[in-house]
Structures are given as C-alpha cells and as structure tokens.
TIDO-505830 format. One line per field, with one value per atom (N, C-alpha, C): y, z, x negated; chain; atom name; residue number from 1. Coordinates in steps of 0.05 Angstrom, whole numbers, padded with zeros to 5 digits. Atoms other than C-alpha are relative to their C-alpha. Layout:
BEGIN
north <- (Y / ...) .
up <- (Z / ...) .
east <- (X / ...) .
kekol <- (A / ...) .
pake <- (CA / ...) .
fike <- (NUM / ...) .
***
This chain:
BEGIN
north <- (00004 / 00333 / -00029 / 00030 / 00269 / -00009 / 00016 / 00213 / -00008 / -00006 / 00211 / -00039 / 00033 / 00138 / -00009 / 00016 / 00117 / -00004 / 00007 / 00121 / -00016 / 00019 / 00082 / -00019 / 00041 / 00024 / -00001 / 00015 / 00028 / -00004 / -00006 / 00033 / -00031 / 00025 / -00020 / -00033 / 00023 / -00066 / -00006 / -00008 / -00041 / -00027 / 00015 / -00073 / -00027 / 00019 / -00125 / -00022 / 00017 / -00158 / -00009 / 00007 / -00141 / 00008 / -00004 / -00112 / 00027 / -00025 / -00047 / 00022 / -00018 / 00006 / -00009 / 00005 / -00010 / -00025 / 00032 / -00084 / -00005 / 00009 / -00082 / 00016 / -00014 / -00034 / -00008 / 00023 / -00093 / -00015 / 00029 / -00149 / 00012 / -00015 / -00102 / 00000 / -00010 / -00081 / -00024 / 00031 / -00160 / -00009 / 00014 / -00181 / 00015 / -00007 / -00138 / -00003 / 00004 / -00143 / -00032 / 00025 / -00217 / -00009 / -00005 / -00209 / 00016 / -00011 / -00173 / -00012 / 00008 / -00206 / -00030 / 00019 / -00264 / 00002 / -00004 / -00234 / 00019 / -00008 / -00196 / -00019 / 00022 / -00261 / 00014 / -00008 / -00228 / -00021 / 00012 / -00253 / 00024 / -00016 / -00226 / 00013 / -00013 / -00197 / 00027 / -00018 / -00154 / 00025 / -00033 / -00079 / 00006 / -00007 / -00080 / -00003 / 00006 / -00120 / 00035 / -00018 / -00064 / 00026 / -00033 / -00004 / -00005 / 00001 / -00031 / 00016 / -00013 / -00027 / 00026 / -00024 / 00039 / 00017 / -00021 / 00074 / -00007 / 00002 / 00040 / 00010 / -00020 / 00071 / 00025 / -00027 / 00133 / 00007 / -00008 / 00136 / -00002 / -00003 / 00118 / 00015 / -00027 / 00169 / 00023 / -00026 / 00219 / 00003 / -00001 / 00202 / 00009 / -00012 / 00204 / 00025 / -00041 / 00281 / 00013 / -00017 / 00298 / 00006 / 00002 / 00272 / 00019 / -00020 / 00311 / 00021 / -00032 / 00376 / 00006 / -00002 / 00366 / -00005 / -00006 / 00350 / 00007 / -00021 / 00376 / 00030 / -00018 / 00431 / 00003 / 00001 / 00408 / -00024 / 00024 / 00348 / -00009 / 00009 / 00309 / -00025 / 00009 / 00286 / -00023 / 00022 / 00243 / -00022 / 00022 / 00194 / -00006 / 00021 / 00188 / -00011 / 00010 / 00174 / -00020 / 00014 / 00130 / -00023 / 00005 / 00093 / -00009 / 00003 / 00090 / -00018 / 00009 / 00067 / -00035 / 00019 / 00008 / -00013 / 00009 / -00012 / -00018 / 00004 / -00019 / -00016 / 00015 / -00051 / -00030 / 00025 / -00128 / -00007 / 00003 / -00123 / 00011 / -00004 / -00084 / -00025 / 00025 / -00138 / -00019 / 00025 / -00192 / 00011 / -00010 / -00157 / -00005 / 00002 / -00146 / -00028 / 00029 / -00222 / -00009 / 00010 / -00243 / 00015 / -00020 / -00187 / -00021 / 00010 / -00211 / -00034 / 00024 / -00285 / -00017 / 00010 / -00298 / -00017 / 00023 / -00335 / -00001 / -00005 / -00343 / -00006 / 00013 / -00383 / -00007 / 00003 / -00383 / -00034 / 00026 / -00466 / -00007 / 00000 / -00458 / 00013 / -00005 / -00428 / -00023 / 00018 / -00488 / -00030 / 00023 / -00542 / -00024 / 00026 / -00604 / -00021) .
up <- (00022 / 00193 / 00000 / 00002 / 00187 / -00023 / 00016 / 00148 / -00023 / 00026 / 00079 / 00011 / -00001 / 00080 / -00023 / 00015 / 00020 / 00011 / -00008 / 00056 / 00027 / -00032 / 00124 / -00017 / 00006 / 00080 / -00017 / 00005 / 00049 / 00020 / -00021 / 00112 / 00013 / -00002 / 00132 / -00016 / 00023 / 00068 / 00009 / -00013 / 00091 / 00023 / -00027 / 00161 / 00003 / -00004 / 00153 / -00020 / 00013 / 00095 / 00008 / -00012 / 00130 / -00034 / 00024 / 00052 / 00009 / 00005 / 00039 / -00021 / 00022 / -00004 / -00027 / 00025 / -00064 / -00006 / 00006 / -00060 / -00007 / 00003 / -00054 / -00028 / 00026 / -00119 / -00030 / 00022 / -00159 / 00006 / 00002 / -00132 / -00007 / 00007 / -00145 / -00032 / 00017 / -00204 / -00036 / 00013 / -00236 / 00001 / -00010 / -00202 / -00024 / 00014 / -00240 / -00032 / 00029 / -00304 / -00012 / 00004 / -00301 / 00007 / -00009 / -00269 / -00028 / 00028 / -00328 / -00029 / 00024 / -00387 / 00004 / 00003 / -00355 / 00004 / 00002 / -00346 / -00024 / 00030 / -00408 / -00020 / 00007 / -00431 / -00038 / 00021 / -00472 / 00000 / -00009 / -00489 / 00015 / -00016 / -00449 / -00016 / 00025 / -00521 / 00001 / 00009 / -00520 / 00016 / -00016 / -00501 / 00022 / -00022 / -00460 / 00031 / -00026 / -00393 / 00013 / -00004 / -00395 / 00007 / -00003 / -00406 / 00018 / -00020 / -00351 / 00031 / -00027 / -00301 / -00004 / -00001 / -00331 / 00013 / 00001 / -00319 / 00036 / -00037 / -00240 / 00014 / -00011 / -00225 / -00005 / 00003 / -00251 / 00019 / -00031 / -00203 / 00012 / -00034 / -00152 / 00006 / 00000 / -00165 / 00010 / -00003 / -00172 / 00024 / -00030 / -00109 / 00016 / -00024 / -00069 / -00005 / 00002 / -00103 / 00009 / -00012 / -00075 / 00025 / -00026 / -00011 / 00008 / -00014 / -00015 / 00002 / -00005 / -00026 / 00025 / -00023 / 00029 / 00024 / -00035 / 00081 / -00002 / 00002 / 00051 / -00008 / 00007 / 00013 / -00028 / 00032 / -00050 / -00007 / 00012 / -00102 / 00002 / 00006 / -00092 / -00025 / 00026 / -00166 / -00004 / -00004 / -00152 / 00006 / -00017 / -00105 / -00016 / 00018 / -00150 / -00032 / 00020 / -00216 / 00007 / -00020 / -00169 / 00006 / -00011 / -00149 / -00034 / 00028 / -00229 / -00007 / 00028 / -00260 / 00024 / -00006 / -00195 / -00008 / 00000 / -00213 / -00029 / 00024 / -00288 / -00013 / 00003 / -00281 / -00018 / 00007 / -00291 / -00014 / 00025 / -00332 / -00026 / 00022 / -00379 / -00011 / 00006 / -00379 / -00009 / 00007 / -00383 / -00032 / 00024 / -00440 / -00020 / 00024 / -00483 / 00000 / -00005 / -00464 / -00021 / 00018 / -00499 / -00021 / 00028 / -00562 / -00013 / 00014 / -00582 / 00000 / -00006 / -00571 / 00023 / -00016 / -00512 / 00007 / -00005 / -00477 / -00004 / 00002 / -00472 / -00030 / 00028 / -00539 / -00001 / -00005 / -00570 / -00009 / 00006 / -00574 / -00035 / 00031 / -00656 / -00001 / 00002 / -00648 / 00011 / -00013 / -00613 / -00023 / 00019 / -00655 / 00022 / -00017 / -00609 / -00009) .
east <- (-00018 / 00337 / 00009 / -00019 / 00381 / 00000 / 00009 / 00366 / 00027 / -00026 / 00417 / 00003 / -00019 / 00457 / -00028 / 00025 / 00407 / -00028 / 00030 / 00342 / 00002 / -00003 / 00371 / 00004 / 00001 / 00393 / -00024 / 00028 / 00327 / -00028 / 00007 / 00290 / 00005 / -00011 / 00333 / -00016 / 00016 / 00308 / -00029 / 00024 / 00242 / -00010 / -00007 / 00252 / -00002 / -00016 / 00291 / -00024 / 00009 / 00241 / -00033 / 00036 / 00172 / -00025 / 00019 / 00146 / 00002 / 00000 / 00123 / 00015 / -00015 / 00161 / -00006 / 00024 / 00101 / 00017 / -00002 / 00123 / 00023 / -00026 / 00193 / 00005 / -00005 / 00203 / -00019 / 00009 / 00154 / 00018 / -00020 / 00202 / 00028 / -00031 / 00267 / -00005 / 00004 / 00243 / -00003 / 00001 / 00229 / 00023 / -00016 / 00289 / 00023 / -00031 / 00339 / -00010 / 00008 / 00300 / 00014 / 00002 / 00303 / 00041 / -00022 / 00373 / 00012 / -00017 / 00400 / 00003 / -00009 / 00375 / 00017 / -00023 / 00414 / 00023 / -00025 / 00474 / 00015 / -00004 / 00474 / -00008 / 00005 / 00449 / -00013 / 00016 / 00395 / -00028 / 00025 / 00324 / -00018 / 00022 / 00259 / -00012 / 00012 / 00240 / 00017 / -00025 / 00301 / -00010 / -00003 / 00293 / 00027 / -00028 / 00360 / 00002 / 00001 / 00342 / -00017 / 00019 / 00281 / 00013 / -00024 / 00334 / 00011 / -00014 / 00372 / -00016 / 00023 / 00312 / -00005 / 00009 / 00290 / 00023 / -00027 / 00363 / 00002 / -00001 / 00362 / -00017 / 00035 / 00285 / 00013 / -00006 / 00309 / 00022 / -00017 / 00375 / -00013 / 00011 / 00344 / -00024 / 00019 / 00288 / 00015 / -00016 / 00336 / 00008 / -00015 / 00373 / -00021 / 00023 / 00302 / -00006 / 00000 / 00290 / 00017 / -00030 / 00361 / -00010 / 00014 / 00330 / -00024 / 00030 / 00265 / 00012 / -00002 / 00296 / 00012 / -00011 / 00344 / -00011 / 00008 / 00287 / -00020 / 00017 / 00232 / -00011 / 00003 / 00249 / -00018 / 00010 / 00208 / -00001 / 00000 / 00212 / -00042 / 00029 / 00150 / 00002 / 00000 / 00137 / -00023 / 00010 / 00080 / 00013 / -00009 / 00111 / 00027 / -00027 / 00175 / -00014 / 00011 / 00130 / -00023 / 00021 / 00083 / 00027 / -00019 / 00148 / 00022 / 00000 / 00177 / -00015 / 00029 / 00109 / 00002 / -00010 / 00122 / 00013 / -00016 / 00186 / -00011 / 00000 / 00169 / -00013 / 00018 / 00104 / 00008 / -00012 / 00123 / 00019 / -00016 / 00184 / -00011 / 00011 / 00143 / -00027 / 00023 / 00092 / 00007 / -00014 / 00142 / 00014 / -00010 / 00174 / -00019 / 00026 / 00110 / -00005 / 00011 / 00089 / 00024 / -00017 / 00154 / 00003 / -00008 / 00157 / -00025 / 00029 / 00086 / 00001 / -00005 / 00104 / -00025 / 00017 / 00046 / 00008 / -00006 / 00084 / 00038 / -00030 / 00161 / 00017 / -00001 / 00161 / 00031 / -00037 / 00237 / -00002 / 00007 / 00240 / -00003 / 00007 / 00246 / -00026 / 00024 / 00180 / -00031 / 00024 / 00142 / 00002 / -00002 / 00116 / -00014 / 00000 / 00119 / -00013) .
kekol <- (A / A / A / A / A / A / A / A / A / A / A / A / A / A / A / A / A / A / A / A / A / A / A / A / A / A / A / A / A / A / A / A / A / A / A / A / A / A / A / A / A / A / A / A / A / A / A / A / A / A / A / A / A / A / A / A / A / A / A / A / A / A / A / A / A / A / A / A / A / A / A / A / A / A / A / A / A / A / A / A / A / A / A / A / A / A / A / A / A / A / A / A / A / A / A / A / A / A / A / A / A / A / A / A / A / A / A / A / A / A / A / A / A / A / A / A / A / A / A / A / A / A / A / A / A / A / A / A / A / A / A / A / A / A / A / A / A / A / A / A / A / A / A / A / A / A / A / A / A / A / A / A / A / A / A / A / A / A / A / A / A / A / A / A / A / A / A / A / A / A / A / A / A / A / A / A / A / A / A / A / A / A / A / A / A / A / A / A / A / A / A / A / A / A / A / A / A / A / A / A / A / A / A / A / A / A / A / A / A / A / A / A / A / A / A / A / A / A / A / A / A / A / A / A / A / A / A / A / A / A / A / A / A / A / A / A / A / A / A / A / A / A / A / A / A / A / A / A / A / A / A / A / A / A / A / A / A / A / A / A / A / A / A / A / A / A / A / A / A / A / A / A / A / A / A / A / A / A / A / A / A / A / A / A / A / A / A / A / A / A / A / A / A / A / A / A / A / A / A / A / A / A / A / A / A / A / A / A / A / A / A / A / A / A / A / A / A / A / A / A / A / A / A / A / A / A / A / A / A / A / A / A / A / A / A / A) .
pake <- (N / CA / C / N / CA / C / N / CA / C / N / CA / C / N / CA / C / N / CA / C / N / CA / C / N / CA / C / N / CA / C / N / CA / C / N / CA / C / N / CA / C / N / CA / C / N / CA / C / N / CA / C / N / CA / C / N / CA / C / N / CA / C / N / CA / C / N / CA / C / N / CA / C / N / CA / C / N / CA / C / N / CA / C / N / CA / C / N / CA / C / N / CA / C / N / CA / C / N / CA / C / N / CA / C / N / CA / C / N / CA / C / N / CA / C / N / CA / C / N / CA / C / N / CA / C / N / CA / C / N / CA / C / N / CA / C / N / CA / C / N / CA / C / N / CA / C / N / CA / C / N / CA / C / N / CA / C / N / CA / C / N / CA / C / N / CA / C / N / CA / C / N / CA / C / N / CA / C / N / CA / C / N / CA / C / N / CA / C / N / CA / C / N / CA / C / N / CA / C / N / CA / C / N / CA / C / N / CA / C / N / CA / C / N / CA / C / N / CA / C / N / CA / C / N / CA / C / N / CA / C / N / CA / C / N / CA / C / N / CA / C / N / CA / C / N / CA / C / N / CA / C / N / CA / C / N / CA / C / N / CA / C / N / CA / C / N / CA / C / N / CA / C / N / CA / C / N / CA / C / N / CA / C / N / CA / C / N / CA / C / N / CA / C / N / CA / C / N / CA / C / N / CA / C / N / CA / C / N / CA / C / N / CA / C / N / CA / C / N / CA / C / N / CA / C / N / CA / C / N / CA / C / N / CA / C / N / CA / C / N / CA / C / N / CA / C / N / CA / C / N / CA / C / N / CA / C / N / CA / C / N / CA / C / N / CA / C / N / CA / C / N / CA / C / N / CA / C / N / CA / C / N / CA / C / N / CA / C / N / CA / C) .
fike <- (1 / 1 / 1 / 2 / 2 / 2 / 3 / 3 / 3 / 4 / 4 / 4 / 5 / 5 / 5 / 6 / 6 / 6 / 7 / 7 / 7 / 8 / 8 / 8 / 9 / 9 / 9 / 10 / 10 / 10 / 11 / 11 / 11 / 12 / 12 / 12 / 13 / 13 / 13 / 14 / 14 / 14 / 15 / 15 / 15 / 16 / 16 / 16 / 17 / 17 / 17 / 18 / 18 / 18 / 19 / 19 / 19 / 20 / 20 / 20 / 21 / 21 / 21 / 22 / 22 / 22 / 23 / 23 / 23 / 24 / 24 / 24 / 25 / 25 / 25 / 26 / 26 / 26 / 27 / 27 / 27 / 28 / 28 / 28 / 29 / 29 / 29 / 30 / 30 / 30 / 31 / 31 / 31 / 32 / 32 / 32 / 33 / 33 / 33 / 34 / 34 / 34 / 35 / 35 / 35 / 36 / 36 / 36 / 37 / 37 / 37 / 38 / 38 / 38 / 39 / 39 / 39 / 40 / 40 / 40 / 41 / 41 / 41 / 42 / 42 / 42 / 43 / 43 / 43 / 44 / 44 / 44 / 45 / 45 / 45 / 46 / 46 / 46 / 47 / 47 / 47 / 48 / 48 / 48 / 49 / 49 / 49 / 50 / 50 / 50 / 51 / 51 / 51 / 52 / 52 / 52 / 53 / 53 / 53 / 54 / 54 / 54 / 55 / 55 / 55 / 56 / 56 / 56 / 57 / 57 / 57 / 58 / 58 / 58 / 59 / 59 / 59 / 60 / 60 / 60 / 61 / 61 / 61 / 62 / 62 / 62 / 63 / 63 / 63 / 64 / 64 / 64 / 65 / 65 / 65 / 66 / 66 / 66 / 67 / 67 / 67 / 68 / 68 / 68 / 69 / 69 / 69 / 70 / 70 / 70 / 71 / 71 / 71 / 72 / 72 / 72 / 73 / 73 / 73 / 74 / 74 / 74 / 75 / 75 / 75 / 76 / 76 / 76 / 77 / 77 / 77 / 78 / 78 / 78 / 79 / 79 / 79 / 80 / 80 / 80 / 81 / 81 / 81 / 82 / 82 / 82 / 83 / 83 / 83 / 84 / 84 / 84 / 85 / 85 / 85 / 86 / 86 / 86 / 87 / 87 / 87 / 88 / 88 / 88 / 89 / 89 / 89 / 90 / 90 / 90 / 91 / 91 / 91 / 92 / 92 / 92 / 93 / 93 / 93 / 94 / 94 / 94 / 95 / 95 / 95 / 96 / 96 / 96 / 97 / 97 / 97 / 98 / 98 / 98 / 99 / 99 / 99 / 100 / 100 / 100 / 101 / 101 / 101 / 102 / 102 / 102 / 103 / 103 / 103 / 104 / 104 / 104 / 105 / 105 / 105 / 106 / 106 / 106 / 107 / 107 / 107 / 108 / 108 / 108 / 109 / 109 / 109 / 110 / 110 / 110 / 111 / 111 / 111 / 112 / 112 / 112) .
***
C-alpha cells in the first residue's frame, strides 16, 4: 500500500529532525500552544491557545485514522489517544501553571 502525502511529510519531519514521533508531537504540541496565544495575543491562562492545540491533535488524529483504515483496514485507537494525550501534555501544564497563578505572574500581580 502507498504511503498518503501526510505520513511522507511526516516521515520526512521524522528524518530530517532525528526525534521520535513521541517527541516531536510534545515539541509540536508546545510550539503551537505558545505559538497561538501569541498570535491571538492571548494570555497562557486563557483557554483559547489550548483549544487551538486541541482542534490541531484532533485533525491530525483524524487524518492518521483515514490512514489506518486505508492501510490497515482498522482505526488503531490506542496510538491516536497515545499521540492526543502527547500533544496536550505541556500546554495543559503550562495552562494550569498560569490559571492557578504558579508561575506566569500577570506583572499587576507581583509585588516587587
């Protein structure tokens, strides 16, 4: 069976960066979080960067289930919620860190 255009350029990414699948879908997964609330020019408290990441894990879930059926013949549901619960890791961390004020203090909150 022949490899869909989405899994050669991620194959590619693969390759070309020397990480593993696991690693690259933590640094993807930070990158657009952190990547979004600055171009939506939100804070890291905000639920929105988070929704962004969640709605890009999920395409690109979906897309790899298109993929399984078409070369395996069944959705393997592990490996895309294994692959999810990755992406989400660290922006959910970073998120909670800033809701709860751990760290990521808004500067009217620091007494100098």
């Amino acid at each position: 069976m022949e490899t869909s255009a989405i899994q050669s350029i991620k194959l590619a990414i693969v390759a070309a960066t020397g990480l593993s699948k696991d690693a690259l879908h933590i640094y993807v997964g930070l990158a657009v979080f952190l990547a979004a609330a600055a171009v939506l020019r939100k804070p890291l408290r905000s639920n929105v960067p988070w929704l962004v990441v969640v709605g890009i894990a999920i395409t690109v879930e979906v897309l790899d289930m298109r993929d399984d059926v078409a070369s395996l013949g069944y959705l393997r549901w592990g490996a895309s919620l294994h692959d999810i619960l990755n992406t989400l890791f660290w922006p959910t961390v970073f998120l909670l860190l800033a809701k709860f004020g751990i760290f990521f203090h808004a500067s009217s909150d620091r007494n100098a």
